[in-house]
N, C-alpha and C positions, 0 to 999 in steps of 0.2 A: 809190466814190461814197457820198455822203451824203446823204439825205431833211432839208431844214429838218423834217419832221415828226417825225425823229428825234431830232435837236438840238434839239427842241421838248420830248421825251417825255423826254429824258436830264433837262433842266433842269429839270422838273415833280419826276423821280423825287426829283433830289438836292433839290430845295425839302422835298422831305414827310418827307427822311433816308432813301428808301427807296433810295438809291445814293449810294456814297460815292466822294469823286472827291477827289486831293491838289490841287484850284484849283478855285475858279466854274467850275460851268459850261459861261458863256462862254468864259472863258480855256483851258479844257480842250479843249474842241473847236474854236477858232483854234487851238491850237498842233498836234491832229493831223492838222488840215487842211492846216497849213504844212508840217509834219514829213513826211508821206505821202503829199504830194501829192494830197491827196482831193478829186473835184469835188462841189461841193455841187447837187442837183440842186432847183430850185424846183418850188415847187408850182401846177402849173397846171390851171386848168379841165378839161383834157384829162383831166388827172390823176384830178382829183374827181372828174369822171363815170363815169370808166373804175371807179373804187374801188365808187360808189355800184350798178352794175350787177354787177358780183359777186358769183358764187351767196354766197349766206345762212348761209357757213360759219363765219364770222366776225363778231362782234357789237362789234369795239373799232375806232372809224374809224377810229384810229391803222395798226395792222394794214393795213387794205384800203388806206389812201394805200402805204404801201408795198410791200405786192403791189401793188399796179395800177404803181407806179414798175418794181418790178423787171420785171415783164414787159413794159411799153414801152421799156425800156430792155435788155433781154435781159441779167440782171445776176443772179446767185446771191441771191440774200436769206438772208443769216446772222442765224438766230432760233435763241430753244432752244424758240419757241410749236408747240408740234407739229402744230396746226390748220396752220399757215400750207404747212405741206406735204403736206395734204389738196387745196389748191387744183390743179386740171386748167391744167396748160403751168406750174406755176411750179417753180423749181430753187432747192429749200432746202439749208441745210446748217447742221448744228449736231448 
């Protein structure tokens, strides 16, 4: 699975040159959504709330959408941000 909030923060990085990717972006991330069959998971209210009530361990909204995603969703969350596996119930790995 995929966070549009990810595919949001990939596109950001590679705008400012802070990631470098051989396609857009966009084209980057179609193709390994095709390639590996990845589901994109949208971003819903449920989502946001659940992010915004999260202890205070984390100060990047980016971050909290996706703990809040992975743990509604019971999903690993692959970071190298070491905060994000201070959170209580979430299963990092990096």
């Amino acid at each position: 699975m995929i966070s549009v909030v990810t595919a949001w923060e990939i596109a950001l990085l590679q705008k400012k040159d802070q990631l470098t990717l051989p396609l857009p972006a966009s084209d980057f991330i179609k193709k390994a959504i095709q390639r590996h069959d990845i589901r994109e998971l949208a971003l819903t209210r449920t989502t946001a709330i659940s992010a915004v009530n999260l202890p205070d361990l984390h100060s990047d909204p980016f971050d909290r959408v996706i703990i809040a995603e992975a743990m509604q969703n019971n999903c690993t969350l692959v970071s190298k941000d070491a905060t994000i596996a201070t959170y209580p119930d979430i299963k990092a790995l990096w």
